[in-house]
Each structure stands twice: as structure tokens, then as C-alpha cells.
FINURO-442291 format. One record per residue: residue number from 1; x, y, z of N, C-alpha, C, O in turn. Coordinates in nm, 3 decimals. Layout:
   k    n.c1    n.c2    n.c3   ca.c1   ca.c2   ca.c3    c.c1    c.c2    c.c3    o.c1    o.c2    o.c3
 NUM       X       Y       Z       X       Y       Z       X       Y       Z       X       Y       Z
...
! end
This chain:
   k    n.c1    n.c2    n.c3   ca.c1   ca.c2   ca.c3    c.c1    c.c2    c.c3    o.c1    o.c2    o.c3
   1   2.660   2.402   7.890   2.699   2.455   8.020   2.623   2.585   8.045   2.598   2.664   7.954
   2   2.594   2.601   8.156   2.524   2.724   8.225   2.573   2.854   8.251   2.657   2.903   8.176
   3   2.529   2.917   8.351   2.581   3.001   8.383   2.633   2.955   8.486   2.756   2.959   8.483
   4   2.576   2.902   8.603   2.606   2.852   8.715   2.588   2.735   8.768   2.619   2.709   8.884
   5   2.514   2.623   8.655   2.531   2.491   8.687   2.588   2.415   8.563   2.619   2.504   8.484
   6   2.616   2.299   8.510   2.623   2.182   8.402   2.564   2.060   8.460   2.539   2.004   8.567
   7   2.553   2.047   8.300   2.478   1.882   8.344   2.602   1.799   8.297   2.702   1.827   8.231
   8   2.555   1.684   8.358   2.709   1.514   8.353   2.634   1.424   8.362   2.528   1.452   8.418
   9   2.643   1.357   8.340   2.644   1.201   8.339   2.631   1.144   8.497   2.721   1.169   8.577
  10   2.523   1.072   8.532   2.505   1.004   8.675   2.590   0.877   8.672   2.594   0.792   8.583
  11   2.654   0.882   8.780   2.781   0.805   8.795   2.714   0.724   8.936   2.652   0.762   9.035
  12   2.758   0.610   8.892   2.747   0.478   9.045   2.772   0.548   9.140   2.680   0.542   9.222
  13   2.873   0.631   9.179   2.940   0.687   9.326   2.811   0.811   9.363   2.819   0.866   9.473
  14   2.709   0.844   9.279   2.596   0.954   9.296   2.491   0.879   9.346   2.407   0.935   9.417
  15   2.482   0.740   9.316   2.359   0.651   9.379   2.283   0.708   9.491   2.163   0.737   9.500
  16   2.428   0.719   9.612   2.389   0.739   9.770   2.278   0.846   9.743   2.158   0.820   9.751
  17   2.332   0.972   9.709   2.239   1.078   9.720   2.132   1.097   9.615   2.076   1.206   9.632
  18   2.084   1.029   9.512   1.951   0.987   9.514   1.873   0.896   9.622   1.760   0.929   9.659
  19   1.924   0.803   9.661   1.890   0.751   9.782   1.831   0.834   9.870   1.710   0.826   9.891
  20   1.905   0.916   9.929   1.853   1.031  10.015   1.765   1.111  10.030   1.689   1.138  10.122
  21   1.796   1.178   9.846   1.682   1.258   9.834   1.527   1.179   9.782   1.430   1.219   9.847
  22   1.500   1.093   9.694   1.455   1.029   9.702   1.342   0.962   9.819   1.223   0.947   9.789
  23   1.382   0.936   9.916   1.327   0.899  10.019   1.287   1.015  10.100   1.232   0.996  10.209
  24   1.303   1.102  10.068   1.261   1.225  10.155   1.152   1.283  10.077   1.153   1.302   9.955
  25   0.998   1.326  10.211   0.905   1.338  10.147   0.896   1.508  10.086   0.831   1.555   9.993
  26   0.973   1.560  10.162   0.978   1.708  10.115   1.036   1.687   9.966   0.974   1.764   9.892
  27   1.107   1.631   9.911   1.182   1.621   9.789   1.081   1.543   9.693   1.047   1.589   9.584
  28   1.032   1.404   9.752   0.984   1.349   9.612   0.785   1.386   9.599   0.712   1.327   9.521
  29   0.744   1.482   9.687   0.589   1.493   9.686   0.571   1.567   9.542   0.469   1.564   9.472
  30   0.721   1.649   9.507   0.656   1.696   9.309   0.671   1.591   9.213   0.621   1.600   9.100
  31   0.763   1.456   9.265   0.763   1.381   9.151   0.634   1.262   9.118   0.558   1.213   9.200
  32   0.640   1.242   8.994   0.521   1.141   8.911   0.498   1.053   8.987   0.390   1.011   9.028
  33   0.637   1.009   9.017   0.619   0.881   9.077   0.707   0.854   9.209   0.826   0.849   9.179
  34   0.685   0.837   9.336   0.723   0.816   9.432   0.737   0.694   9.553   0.653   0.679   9.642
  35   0.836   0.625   9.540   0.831   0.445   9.661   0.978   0.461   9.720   1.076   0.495   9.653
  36   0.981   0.428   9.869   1.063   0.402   9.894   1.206   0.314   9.821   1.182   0.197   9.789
  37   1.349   0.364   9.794   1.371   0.296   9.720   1.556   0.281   9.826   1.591   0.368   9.906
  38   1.621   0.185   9.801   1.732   0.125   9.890   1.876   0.124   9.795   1.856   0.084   9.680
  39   2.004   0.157   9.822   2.125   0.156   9.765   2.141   0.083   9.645   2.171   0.142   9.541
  40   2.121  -0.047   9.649   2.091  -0.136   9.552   2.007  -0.143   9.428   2.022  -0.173   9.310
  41   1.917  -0.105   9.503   1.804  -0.056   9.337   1.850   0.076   9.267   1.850   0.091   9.145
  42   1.891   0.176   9.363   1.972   0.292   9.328   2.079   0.218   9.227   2.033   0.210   9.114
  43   2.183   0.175   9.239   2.268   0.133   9.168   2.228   0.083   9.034   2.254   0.119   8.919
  44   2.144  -0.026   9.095   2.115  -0.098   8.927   2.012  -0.007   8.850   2.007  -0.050   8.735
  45   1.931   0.096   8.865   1.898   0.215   8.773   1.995   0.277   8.759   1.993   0.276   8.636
  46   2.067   0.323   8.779   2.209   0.372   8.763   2.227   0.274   8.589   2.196   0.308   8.475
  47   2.278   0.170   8.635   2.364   0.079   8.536   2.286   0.081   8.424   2.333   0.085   8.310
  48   2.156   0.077   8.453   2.045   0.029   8.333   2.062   0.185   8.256   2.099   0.212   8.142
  49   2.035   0.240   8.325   2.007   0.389   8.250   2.132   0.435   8.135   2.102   0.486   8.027
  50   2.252   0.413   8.170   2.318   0.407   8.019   2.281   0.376   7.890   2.315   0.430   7.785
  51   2.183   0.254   7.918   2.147   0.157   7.822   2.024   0.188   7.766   1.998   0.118   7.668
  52   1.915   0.294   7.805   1.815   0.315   7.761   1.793   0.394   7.653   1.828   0.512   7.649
  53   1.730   0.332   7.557   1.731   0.453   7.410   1.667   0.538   7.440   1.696   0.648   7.393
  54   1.546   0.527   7.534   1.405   0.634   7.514   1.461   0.705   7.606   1.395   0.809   7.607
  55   1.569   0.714   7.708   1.543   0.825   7.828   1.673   0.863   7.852   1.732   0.758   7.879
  56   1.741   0.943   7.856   1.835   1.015   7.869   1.836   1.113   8.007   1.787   1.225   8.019
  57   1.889   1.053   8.081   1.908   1.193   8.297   2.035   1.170   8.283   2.107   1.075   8.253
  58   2.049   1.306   8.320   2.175   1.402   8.358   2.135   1.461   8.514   2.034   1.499   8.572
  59   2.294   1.444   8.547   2.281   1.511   8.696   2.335   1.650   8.698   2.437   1.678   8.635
  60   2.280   1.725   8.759   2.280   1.879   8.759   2.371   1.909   8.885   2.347   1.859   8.995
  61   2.506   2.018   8.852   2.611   2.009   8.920   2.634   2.172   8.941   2.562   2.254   8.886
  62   2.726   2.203   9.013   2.718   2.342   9.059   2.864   2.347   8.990   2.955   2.265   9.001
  63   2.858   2.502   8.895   3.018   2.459   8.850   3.076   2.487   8.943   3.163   2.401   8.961
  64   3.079   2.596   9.051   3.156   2.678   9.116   3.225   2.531   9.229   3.340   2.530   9.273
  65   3.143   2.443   9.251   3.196   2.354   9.349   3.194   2.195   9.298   3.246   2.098   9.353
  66   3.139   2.200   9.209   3.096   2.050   9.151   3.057   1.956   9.170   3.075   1.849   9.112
  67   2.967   1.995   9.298   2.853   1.924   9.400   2.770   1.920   9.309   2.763   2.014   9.230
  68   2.677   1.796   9.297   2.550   1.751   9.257   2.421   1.762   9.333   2.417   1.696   9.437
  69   2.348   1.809   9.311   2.244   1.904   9.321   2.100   1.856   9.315   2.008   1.897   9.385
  70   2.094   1.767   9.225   1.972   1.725   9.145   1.986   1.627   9.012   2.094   1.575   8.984
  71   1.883   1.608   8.942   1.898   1.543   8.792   1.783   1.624   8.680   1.685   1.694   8.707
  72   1.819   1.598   8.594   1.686   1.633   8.507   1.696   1.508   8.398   1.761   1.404   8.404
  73   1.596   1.563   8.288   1.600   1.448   8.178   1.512   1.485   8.064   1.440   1.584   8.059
  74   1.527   1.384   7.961   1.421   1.358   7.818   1.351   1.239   7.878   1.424   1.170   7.948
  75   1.263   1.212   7.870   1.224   1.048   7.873   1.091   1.000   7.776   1.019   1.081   7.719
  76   1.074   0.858   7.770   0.939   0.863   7.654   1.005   0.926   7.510   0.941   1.001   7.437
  77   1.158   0.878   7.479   1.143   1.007   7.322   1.103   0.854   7.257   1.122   0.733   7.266
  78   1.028   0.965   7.178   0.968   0.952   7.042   1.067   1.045   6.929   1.064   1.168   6.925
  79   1.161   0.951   6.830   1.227   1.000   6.759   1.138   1.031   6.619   1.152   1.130   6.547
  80   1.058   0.937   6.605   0.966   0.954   6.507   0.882   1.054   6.516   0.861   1.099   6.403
  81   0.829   1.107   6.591   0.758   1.201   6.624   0.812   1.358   6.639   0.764   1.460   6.590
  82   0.983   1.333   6.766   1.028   1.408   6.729   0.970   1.509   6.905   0.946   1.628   6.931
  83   0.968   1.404   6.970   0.887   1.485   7.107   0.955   1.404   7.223   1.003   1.292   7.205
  84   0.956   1.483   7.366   1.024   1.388   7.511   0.938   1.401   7.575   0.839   1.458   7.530
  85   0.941   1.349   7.723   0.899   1.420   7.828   1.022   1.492   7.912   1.137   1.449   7.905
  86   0.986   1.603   7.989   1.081   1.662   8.049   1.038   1.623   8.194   0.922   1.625   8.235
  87   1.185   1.575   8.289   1.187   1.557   8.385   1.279   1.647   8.497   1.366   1.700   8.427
  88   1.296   1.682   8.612   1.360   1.736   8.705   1.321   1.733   8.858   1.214   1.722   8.918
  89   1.484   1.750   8.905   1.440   1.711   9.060   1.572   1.718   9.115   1.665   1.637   9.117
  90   1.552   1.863   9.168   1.634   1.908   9.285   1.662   1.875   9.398   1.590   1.948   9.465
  91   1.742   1.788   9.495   1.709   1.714   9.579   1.767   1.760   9.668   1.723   1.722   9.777
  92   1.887   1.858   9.675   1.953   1.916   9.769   1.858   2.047   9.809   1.877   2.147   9.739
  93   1.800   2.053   9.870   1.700   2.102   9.965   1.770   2.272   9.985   1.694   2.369   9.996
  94   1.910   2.285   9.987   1.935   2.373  10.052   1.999   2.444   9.926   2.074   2.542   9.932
  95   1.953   2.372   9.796   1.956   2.460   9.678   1.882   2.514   9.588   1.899   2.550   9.471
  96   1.754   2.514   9.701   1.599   2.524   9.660   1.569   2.689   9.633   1.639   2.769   9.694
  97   1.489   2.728   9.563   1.482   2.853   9.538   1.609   2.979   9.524   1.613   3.084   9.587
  98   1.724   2.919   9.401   1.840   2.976   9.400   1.841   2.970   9.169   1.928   2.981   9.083
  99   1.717   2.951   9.170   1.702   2.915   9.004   1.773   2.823   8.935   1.762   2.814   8.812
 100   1.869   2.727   9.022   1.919   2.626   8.953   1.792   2.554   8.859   1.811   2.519   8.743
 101   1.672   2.540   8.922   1.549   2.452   8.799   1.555   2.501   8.678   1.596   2.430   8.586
 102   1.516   2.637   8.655   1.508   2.741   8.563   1.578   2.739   8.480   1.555   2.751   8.359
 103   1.730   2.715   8.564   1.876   2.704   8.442   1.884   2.595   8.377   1.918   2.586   8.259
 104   1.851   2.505   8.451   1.827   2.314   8.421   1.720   2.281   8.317   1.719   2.191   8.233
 105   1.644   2.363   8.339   1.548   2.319   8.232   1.563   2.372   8.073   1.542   2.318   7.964
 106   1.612   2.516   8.118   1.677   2.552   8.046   1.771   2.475   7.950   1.758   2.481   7.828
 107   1.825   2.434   7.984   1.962   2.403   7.969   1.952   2.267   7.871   2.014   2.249   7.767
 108   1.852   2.173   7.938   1.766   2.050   7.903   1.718   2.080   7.792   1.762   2.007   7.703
 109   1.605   2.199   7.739   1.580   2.172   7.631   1.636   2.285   7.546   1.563   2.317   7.453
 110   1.716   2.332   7.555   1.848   2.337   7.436   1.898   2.237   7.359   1.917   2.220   7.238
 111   1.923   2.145   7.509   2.030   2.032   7.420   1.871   1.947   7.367   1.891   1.862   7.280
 112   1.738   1.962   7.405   1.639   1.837   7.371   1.633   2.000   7.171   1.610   1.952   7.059
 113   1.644   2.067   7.178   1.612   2.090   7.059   1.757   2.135   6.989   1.747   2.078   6.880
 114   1.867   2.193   6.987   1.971   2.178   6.934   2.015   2.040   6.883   2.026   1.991   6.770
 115   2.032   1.999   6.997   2.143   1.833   7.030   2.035   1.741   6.924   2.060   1.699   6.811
 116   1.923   1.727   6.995   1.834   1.620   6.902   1.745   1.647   6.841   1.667   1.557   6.808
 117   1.728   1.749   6.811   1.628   1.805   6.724   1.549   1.750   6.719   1.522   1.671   6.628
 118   1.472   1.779   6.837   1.348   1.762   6.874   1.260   1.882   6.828   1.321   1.983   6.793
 119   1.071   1.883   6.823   0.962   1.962   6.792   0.944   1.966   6.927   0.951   2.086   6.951
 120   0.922   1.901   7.044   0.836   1.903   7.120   0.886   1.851   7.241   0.925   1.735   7.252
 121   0.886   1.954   7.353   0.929   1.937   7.524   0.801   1.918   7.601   0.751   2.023   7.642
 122   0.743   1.814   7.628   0.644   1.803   7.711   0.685   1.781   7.869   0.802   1.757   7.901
 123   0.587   1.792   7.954   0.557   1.784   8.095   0.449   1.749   8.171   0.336   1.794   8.152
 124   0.480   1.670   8.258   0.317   1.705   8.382   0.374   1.734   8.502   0.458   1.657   8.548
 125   0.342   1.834   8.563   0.331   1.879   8.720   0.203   1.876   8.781   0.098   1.888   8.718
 126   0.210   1.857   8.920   0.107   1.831   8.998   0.076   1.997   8.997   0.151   2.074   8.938
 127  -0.041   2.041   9.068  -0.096   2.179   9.050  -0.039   2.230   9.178  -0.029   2.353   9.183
 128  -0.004   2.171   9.272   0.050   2.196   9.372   0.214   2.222   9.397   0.275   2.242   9.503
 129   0.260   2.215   9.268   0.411   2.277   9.260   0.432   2.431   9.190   0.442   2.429   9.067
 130   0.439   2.539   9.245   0.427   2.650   9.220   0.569   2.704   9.192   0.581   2.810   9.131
 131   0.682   2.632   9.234   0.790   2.676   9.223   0.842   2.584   9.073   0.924   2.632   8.994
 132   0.782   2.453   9.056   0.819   2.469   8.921   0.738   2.509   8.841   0.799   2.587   8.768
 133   0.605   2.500   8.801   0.553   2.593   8.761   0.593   2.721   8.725   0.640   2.716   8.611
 134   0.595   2.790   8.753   0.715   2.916   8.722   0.829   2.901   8.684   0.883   2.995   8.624
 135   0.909   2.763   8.710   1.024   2.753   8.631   1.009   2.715   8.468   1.082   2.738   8.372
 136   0.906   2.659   8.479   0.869   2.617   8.335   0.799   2.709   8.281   0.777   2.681   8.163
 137   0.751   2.814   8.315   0.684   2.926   8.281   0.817   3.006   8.198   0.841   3.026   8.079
 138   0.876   3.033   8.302   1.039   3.057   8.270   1.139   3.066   8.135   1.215   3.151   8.087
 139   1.091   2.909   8.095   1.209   2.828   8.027   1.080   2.818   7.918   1.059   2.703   7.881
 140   0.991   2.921   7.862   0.922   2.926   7.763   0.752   2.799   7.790   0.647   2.821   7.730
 141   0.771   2.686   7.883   0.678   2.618   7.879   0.511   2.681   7.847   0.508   2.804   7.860
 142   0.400   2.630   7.815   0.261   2.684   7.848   0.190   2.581   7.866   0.239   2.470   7.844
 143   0.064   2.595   7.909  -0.001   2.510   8.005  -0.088   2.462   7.860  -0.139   2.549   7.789
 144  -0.100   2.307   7.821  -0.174   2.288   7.743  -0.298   2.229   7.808  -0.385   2.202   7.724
 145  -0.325   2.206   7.911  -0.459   2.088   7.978  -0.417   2.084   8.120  -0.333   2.145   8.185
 146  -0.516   1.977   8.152  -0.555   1.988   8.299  -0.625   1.818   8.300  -0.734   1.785   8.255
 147  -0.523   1.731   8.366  -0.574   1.567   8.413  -0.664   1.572   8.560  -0.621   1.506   8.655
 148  -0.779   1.646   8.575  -0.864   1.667   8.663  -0.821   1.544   8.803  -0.806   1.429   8.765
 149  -0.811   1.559   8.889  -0.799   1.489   8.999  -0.712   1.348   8.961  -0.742   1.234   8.998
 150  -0.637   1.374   8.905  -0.523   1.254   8.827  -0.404   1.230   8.899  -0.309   1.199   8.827
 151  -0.378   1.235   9.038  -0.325   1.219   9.143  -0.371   1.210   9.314  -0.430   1.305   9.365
 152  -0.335   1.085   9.395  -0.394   1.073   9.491  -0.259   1.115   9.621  -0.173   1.028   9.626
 153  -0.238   1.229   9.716  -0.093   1.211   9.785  -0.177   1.300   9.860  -0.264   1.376   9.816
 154  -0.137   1.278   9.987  -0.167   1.344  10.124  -0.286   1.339  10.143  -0.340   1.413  10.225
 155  -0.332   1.278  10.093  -0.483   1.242  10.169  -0.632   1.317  10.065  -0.747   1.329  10.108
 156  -0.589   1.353   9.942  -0.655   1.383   9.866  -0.587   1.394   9.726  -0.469   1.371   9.699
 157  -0.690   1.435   9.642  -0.698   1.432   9.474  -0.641   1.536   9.454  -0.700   1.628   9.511
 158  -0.517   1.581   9.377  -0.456   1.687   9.303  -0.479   1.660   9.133  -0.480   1.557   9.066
 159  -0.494   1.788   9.103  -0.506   1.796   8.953  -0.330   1.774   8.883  -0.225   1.814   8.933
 160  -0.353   1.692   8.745  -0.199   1.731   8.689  -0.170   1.802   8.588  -0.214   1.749   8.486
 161  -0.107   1.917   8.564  -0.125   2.011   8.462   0.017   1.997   8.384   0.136   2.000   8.414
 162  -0.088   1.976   8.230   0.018   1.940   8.080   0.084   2.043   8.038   0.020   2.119   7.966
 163   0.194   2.071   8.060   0.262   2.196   7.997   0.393   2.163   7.878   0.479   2.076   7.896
 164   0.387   2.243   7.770   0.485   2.193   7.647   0.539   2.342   7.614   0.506   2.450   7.663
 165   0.634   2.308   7.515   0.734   2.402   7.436   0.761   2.312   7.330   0.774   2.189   7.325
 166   0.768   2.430   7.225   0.719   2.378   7.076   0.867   2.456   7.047   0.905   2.557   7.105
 167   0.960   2.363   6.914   1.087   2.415   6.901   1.054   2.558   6.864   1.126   2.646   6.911
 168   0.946   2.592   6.780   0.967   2.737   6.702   0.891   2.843   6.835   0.865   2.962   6.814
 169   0.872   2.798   6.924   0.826   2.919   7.059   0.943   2.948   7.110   0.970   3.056   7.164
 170   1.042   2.827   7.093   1.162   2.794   7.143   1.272   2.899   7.082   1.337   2.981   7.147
 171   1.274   2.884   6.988   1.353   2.983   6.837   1.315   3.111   6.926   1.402   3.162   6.996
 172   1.175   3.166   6.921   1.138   3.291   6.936   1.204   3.335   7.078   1.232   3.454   7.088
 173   1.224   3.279   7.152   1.273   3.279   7.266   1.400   3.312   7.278   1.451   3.342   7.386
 174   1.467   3.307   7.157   1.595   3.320   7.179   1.671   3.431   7.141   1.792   3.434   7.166
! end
């Protein structure tokens, strides 16, 4: 738990508002991957996602009201290895620039190196997200590389930049 948000468990009755945010281009132009998507498919990722070993999302909640906000995640773990990818996505628009990411990510890889003792929090952001960028700057991340023109959205090539946290940068951090 946070200071001012927790993460829970995505529940069937949260579907709608991925739906929402989701489909909205202001919301999904930072994520990997972006398609129109409908109630139904919402749901059954919902159902499936209990069931997945490699990926673990949590929905990010405001304690003060216990409105849902966003999600974050591990995904891709590699237990053998001992590494995730880190995911997030704020979708309530009007909780944008209030550091809920910061706390979330935060928060995420605590439990990715406490909880599962994990070595390794990886990421890709497009170069064109400056506000997480700095959140991951934040939450200890550093920029390991650069996927040169490794995204095609709005009518041109964006670069995608590799950023990680290593448990013992992590330690030092604390």
C-alpha cells in the first residue's frame, strides 16, 4: 500500500472502464500496443488474466475514495532468470500529472523485488512519453538502449527507449 494509492486485483465489474480508457487515443498513444477493443473482449481478458503464470496486472486505486484509476503490471516473467517487464496505464485522464505513476511503479517493483524476488524490472517507452519517463526516472529506472524508429503512430517513426532497475540499485535506493 501507498501513500495515496493501492493496488487490487481487476475485477469483471472494472472491464467497462478499461473499455473506455482503452479506446481513447489520448490514453492508449503511450501504450505498446494499441486496437480498438469492445465489453466482451474486455471481460474475457479479465477472466484469462487470473490464470496467467507469466503476467500478473493490478488495478491502481485511490485509497482516499477507492476509485480505480489505472492498472500496472509484471509481464514476460522469467522466473528462471529472475526478470519482468513493467507495465502501466493511467486511464483516468483527470488523474494525470498528480504522481499516482511514480507511486505505482513504485509500488510495482517493491512487490516485483520483495514479493518475488526478482533481479530485474525492465521496460520500453516510446521517446515521446516524457511524463513517464520521469516517472521511471523516479522509481530508480535508467535508460539502457534505444530501438531506433521501432514504432509507427501518427504518421511517423518514434524511437523506443529500454529502461531497467537492477534489485541492488533498488536496495541502494532505499
Amino acid at each position: 500500500m501507498g501513500t495515496r494509492i493501492y493496488l487490487r486485483a481487476i475485477e469483471r465489474e472494472d472491464a467497462h472502464l478499461f473499455v473506455t480508457w482503452l479506446n481513447d487515443s489520448d490514453v492508449n498513444r503511450t501504450l505498446l500496443t494499441s486496437r480498438p477493443i469492445n465489453l466482451p473482449y474486455e471481460l474475457d481478458w479479465v477472466e484469462k488474466s487470473y490464470h496467467r503464470e507469466h503476467d500478473i496486472t493490478l488495478g491502481i486505486a485511490l485509497k482516499e475514495t477507492d476509485q480505480l484509476i489505472g492498472s500496472t503490471g509484471l509481464h514476460k516473467l522469467d522466473y528462471r532468470n529472475r526478470h519482468a517487464m513493467f507495465g502501466i496505464l493511467i486511464g483516468e485522464k483527470s488523474e494525470w500529472n498528480k504522481g499516482y505513476g511514480t507511486e505505482a511503479t513504485a509500488l510495482t517493483v517493491k512487490y516485483a523485488f520483495e514479493t518475488l524476488n526478482l533481479n530485474r524490472v525492465w521496460l520500453h517507452v516510446y521517446e515521446h512519453n516524457a511524463r513517464g519517463i520521469k516517472a521511471y526516472e523516479k522509481a530508480g529506472f535508467r535508460q539502457e538502449g534505444v530501438l531506433r524508429q521501432d514504432s509507427y503512430r501518427e504518421g511517423r517513426y518514434w524511437n523506443t527507449i529500454t529502461m531497467a532497475i537492477l534489485r541492488e540499485e533498488w536496495d541502494a535506493l532505499k
